[in-house]
C-alpha positions as a Python dict, from the first residue, in 0.01 Angstrom:
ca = {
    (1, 'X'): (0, 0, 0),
    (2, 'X'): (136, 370, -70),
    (3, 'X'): (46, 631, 162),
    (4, 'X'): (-78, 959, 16),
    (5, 'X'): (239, 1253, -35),
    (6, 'X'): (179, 1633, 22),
    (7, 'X'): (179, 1686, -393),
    (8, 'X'): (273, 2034, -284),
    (9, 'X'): (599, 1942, -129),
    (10, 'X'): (941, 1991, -251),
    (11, 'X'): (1025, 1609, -159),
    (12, 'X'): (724, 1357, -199),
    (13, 'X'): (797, 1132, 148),
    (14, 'X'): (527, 837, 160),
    (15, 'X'): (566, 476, 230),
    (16, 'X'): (538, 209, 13),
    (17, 'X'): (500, -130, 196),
    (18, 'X'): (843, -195, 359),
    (19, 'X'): (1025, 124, 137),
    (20, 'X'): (1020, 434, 254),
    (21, 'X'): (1045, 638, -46),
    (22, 'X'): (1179, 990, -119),
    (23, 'X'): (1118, 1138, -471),
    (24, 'X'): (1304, 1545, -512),
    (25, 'X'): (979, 1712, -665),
    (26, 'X'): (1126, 2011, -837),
    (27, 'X'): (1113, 1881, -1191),
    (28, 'X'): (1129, 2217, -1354),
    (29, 'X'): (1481, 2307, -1197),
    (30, 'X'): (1579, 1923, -1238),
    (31, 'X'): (1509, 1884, -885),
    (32, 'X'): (1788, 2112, -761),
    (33, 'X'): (1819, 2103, -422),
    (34, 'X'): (1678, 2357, -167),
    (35, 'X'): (1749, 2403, 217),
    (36, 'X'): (1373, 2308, 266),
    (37, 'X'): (1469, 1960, 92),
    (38, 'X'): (1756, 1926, 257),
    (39, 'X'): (1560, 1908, 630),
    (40, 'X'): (1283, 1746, 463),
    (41, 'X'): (1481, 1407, 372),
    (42, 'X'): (1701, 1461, 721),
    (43, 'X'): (1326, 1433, 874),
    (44, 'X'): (1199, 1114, 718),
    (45, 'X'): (1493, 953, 784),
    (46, 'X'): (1515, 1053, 1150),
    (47, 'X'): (1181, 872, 1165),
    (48, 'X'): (1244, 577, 973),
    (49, 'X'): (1544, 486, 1158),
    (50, 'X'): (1304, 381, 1436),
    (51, 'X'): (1019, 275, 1213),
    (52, 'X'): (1023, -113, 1203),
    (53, 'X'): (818, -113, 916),
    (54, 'X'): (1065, 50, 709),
    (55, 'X'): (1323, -217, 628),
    (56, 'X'): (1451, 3, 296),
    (57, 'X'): (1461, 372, 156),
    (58, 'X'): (1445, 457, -142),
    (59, 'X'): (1536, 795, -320),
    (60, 'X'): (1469, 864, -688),
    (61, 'X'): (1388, 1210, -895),
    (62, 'X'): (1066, 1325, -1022),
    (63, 'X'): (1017, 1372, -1387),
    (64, 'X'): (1169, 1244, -1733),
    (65, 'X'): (1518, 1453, -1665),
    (66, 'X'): (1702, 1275, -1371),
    (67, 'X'): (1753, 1256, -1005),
    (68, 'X'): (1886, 1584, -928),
    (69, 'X'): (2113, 1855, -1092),
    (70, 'X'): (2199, 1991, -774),
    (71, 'X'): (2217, 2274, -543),
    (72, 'X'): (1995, 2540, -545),
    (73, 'X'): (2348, 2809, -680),
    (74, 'X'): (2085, 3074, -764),
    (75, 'X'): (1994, 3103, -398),
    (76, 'X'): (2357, 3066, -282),
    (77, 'X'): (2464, 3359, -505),
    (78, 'X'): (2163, 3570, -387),
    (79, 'X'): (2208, 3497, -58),
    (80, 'X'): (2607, 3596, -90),
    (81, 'X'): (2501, 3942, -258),
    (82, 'X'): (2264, 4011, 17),
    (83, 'X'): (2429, 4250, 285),
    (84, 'X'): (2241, 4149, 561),
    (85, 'X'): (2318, 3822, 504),
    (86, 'X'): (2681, 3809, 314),
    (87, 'X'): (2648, 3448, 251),
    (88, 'X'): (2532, 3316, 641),
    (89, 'X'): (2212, 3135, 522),
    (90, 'X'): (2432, 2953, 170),
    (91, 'X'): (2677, 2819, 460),
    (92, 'X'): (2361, 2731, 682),
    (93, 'X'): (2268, 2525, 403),
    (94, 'X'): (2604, 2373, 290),
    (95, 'X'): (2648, 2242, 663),
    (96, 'X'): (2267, 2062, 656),
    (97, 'X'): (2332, 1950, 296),
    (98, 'X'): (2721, 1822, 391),
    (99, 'X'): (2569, 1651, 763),
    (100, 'X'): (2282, 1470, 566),
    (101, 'X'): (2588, 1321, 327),
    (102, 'X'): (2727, 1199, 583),
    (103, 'X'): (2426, 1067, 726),
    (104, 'X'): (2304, 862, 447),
    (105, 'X'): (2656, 748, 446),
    (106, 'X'): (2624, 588, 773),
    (107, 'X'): (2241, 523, 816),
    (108, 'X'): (2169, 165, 925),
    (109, 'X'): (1912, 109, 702),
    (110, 'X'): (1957, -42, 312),
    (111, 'X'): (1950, 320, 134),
    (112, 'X'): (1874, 254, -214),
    (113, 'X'): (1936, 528, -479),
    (114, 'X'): (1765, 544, -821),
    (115, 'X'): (2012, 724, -1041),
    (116, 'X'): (1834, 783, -1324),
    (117, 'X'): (1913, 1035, -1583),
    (118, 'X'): (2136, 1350, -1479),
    (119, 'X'): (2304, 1327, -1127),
    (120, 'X'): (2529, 1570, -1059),
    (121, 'X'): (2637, 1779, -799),
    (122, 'X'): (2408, 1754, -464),
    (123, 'X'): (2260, 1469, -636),
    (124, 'X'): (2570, 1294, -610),
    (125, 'X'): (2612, 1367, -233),
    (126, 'X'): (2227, 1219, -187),
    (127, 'X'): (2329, 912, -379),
    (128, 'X'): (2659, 764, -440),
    (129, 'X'): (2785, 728, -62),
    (130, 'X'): (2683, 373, -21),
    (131, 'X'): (2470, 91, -153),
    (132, 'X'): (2267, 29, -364),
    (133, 'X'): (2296, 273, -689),
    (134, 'X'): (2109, 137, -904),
    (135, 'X'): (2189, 374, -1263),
    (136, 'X'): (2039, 316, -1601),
    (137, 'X'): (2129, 307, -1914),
    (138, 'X'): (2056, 647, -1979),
    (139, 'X'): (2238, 784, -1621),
    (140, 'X'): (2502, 1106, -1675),
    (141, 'X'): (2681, 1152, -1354),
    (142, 'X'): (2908, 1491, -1336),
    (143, 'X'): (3096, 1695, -1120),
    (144, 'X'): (3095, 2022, -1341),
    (145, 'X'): (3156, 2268, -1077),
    (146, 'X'): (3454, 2461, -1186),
    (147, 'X'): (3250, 2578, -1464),
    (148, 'X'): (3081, 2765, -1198),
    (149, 'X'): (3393, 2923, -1064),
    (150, 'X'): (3316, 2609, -753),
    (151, 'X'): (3423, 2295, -598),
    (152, 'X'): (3308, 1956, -622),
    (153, 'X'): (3156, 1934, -315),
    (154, 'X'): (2911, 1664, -115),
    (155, 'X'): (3191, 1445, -70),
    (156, 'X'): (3280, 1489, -423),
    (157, 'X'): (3655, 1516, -363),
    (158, 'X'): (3613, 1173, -180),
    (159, 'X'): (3441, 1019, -411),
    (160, 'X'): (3664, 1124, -708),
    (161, 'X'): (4010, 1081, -558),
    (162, 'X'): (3931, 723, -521),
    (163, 'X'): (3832, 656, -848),
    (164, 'X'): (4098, 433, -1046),
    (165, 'X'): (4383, 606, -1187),
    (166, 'X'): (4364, 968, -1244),
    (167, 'X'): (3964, 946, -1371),
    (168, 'X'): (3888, 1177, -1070),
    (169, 'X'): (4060, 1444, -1178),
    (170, 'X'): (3971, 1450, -1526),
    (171, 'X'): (3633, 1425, -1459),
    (172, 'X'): (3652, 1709, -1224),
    (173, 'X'): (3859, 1881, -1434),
    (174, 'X'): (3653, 1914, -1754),
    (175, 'X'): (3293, 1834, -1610),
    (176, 'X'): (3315, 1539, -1788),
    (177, 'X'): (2972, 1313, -1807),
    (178, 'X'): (3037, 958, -1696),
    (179, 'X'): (2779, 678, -1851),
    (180, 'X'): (2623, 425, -1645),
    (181, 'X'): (2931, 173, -1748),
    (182, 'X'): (3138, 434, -1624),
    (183, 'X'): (2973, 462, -1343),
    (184, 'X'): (3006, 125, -1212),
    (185, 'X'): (3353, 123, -1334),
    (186, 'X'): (3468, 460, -1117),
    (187, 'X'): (3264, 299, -813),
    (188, 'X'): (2998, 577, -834),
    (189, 'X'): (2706, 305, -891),
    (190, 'X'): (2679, -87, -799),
    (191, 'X'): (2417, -216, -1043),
    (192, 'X'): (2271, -86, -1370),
    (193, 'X'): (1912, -142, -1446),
    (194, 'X'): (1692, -79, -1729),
    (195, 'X'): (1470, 221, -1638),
    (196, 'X'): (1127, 25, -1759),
    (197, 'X'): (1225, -192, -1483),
    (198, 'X'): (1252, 61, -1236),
    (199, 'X'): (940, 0, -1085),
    (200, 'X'): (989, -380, -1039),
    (201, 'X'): (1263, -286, -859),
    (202, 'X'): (1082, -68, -638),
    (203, 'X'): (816, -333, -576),
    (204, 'X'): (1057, -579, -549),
    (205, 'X'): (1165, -377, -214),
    (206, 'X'): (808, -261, -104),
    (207, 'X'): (751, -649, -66),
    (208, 'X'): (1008, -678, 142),
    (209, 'X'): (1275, -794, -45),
    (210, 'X'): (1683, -791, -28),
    (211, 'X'): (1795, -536, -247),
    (212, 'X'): (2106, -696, -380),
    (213, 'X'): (1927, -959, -480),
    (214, 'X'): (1585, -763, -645),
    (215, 'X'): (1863, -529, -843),
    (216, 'X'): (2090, -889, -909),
    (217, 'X'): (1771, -1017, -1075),
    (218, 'X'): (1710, -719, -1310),
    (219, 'X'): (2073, -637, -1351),
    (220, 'X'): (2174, -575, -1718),
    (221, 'X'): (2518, -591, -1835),
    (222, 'X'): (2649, -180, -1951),
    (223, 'X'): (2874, -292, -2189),
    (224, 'X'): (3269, -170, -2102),
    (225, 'X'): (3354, 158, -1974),
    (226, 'X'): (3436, 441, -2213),
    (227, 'X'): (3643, 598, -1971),
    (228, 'X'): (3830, 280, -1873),
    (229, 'X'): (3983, 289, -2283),
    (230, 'X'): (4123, 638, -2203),
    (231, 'X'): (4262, 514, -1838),
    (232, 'X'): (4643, 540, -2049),
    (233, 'X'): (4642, 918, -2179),
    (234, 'X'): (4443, 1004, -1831),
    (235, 'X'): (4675, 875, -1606),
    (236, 'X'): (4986, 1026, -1788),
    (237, 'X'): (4851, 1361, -1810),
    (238, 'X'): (4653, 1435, -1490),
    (239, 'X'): (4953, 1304, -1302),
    (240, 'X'): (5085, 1654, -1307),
    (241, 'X'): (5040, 1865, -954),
    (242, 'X'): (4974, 2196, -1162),
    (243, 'X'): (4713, 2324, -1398),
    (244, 'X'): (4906, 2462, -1671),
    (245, 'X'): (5082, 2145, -1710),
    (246, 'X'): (4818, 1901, -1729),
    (247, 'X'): (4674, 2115, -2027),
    (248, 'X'): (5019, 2077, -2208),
    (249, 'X'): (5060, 1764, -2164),
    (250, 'X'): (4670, 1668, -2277),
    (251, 'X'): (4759, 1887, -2595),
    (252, 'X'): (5100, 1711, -2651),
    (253, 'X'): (4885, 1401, -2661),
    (254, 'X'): (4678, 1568, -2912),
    (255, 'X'): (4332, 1532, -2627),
    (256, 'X'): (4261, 1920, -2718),
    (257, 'X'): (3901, 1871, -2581),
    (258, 'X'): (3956, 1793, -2213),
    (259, 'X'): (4239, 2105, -2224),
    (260, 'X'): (3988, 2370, -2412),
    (261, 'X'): (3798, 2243, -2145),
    (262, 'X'): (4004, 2328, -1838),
    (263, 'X'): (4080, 2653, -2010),
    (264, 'X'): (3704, 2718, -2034),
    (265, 'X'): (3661, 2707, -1661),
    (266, 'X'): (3731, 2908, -1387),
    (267, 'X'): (4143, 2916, -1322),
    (268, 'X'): (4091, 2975, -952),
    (269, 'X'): (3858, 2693, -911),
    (270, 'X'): (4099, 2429, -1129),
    (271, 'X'): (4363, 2525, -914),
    (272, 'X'): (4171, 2465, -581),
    (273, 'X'): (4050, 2161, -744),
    (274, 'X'): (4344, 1981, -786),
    (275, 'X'): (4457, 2045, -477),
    (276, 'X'): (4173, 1960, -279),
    (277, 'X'): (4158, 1615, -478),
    (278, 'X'): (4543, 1565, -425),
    (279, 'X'): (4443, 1647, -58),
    (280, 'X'): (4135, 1435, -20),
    (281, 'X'): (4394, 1088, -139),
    (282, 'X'): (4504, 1144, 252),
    (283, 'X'): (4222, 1202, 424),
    (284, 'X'): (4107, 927, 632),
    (285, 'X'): (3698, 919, 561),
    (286, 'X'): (3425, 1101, 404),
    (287, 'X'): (3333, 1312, 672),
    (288, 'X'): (3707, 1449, 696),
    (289, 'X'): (3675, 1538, 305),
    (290, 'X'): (3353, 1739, 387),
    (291, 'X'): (3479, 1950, 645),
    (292, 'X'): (3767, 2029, 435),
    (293, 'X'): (3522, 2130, 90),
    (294, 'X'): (3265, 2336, 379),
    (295, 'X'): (3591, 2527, 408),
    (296, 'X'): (3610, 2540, 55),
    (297, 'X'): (3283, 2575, -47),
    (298, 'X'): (3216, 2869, 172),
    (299, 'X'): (3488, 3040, 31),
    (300, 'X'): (3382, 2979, -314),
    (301, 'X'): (3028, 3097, -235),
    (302, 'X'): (3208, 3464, -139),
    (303, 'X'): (3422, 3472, -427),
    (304, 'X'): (3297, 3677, -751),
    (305, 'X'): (3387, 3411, -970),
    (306, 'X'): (3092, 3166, -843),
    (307, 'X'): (2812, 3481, -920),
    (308, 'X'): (2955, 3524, -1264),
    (309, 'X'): (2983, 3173, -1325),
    (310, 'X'): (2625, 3105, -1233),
    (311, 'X'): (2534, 3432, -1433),
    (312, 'X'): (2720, 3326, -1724),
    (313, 'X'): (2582, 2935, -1729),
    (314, 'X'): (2242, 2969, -1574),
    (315, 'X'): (2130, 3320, -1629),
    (316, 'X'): (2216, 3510, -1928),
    (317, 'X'): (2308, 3181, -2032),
    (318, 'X'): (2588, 3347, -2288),
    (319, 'X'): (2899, 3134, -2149),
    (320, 'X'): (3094, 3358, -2181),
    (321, 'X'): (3205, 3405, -1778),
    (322, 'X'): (3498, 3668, -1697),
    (323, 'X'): (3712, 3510, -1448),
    (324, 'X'): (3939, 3652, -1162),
    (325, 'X'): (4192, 3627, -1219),
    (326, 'X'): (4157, 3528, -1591),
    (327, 'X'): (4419, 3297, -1646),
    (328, 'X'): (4617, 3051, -1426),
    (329, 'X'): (4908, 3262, -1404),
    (330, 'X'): (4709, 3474, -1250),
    (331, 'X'): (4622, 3261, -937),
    (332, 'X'): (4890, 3363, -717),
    (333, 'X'): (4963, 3259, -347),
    (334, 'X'): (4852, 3647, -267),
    (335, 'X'): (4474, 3561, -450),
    (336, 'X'): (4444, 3190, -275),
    (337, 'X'): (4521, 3354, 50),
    (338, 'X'): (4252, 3598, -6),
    (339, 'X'): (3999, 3336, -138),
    (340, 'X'): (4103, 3134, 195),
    (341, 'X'): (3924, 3397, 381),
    (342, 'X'): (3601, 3372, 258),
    (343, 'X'): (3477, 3209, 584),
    (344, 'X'): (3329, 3391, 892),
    (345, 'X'): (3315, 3289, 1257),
    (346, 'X'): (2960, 3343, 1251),
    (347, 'X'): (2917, 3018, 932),
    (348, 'X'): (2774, 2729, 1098),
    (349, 'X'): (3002, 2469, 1262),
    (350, 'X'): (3010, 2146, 1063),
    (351, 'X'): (3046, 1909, 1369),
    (352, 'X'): (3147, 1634, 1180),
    (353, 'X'): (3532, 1580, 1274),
}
C-alpha cells in the first residue's frame, strides 16, 4: 500500500510497503536542491530509523530529466550578494546539505538510490555514498563545478580521488559526463538497471525484499567503460600537480578537448581543485573530506567568480564568464590567501570531525 504525499511538497515522502520512499519534486529546476529539501529528507529519515516497518529507503527524482542537478546556486549567489546576510544562510545550508551526506553514508538502514538520468552535484552527495545505486542506461553523472567558478563538493573530492587512476581528476577537471558503465567502473554506482524496470525494482523492495538480490535479478550488463579505454592518456597527463601542465601535456597528446575544457573554466577553481583532490587521497573518511570542501565551499560561495559563473551558465546563459583572475598565471599565493578567507566565525560549525 502507498500512503498519500503532500503533492505540494518539494520532496514527496510516503511509504510504500516496507520502502520508505523519497522522490526530489522540483522537476522544472531538475530537482535542484533547496534548504527546505535538505531538512525534509534529514526528517523522514530521523523517523524511519526507528520505524520497524521501514526495512529500505528509497530515493529517486521526479520527472523524465534525472535525479537531481543539484544545489539550489541561484539562492547561494543571492544569498552571498545580500548584505544582511553576506552568505550566512548559503553556509547554513552547505552544513545541513554536507551533515545529511554523511548521514546517508552511515544510516543503518539499506538506502537505495535510483540514479536515473542527470546526477550531478548535490545529487551525487544524496546518492553515491553507499549501496545500492542502481543507474540506467541512460544515467550522466558529473561533477561540473569549476565551470561555476566552484568545488566539487558533497563528498565529491572523496568520491573522485578514489576513483581508479587519475579518472577523478579528469572528470573534475573538464565536467566530464560519466555513462552508467562508467559509473560502475569509477565505483559511483553498484548495479545498472533498465529504467522500464525501475518500478519492479521498487516493488521488489516494497515487498520486502533484499535489495542486492531484487537489483541482481534485473541487472543488465552496460557494456565496457568508455572511460576505462582512455585510463592510459588520463593517467599520464593528470599526473601533473599543476594546472598549466596538465593542459600541455593533454595537448602534446593531441586530447585538445579535455584542455579547451580546463581553459574554459574558472582558473581559480581548477587550481583549488586539484589540490583539494590531491588532498582528499590522505584524508582518512568522508566526513574528513567534507569538512575540508565546507571550508572550501564557503569560500567559493564569497568569491565573484561563483556569481559570474552562475550568471554566465544559468542566467544570461551566454557562457561567456569573466574570471578573476583570468588565467592561471594569474592565481597567485597572494589571491588563494585571499579566497582562503572567505569564511566567517559566525558560518555554521560542521560538527562532523
Amino acid at each position: 500500500m502507498i500512503s498519500e504525499p503532500m503533492i505540494s511538497e518539494s520532496v514527496l515522502v510516503r511509504r510504500q510497503g516496507a520502502v520508505g520512499r523519497l522522490t526530489l519534486n522540483r522537476p522544472r529546476s531538475l530537482n535542484a536542491l533547496s534548504l527546505d529539501m535538505i531538512r525534509l529528507i534529514a526528517a523522514a529519515l530521523d523517523e524511519w530509523e526507528h520505524d520497524d516497518a521501514v526495512r529500505t529507503v528509497v530515493l529517486d527524482g521526479a520527472g523524465e530529466r534525472g535525479l537531481c542537478a543539484g544545489g539550489d546556486v541561484r539562492f547561494m549567489v543571492e544569498d552571498a550578494a545580500d548584505p544582511a546576510s553576506e552568505g550566512h544562510q548559503a553556509a547554513v545550508l552547505l552544513a545541513e546539505e554536507y551533515r545529511l551526506d554523511a548521514r546517508i553514508a552511515r544510516y543503518p538502514k539499506p538506502y537505495v538510490a535510483l540514479m536515473d538520468g542527470v546526477v550531478m552535484g548535490g545529487g551525487v552527495g544524496l546518492s553515491a555514498h553507499r549501496r545500492l545505486r542502481v543507474a540506467t542506461p541512460r544515467t550522466r553523472i558529473a561533477m561540473p563545478e569549476v565551470t561555476l567558478g566552484y568545488v566539487p563538493d558533497v563528498g565529491g573530492t572523496w568520491l573522485l580521488a578514489h576513483t581508479p587512476g587519475e579518472i577523478g581528476t579528469h572528470v573534475a577537471l573538464t565536467s566530464a559526463r560519466l555513462t552508467a558503465a562508467d559509473a560502475v567502473y569509477c565505483g559511483l554506482a553498484d548495479v545498472v538497471v533498465g529504467e522500464e524496470t525501475l518500478g519492479a525494482l521498487v516493488e521488489g523492495l516494497a515487498a520486502g525484499g533484499d535489495p542486492d538480490e531484487v537489483a541482481g535479478r534485473l541487472a543488465v550488463d552496460p557494456g565496457p567503460a568508455p572511460i576505462a579505454e582512455a585510463r592510459d592518456w588520463i593517467d599520464a597527463a593528470y599526473s601533473a600537480e599543476d594546472p598549466s601542465e596538465i593542459v600541455a601535456a593533454l595537448r602534446d597528446g593531441g586530447h585538445h578537448e579535455p584542455a579547451d575544457a580546463i581553459g574554459k573554466a574558472s582558473p581559480l577553481a581548477v587550481t583549488v581543485t586539484l589540490r583539494a583532490l590531491r588532498e582528499a587521497r590522505a584524508l582518512p573518511d568522508l566526513e574528513h573530506a567534507l569538512a575540508a570542501e565546507y571550508r572550501l565551499s564557503r569560500c567559493c560561495v564569497r568569491w565573484p567568480d561563483f556569481t559570474e559563473g552562475v550568471r554566465a551558465t544559468l542566467v544570461d546563459r551566454n557562457r561567456a564568464p569573466r574570471w578573476c583572475p583570468s588565467t592561471p598565471e594569474g592565481v597567485t599565493d597572494d589571491v588563494l590567501a585571499r579566497f582562503a578567507e572567505g569564511t566567517r566565525d559566525s558560518d555554521p560549525v560542521l560538527g562532523l570531525t
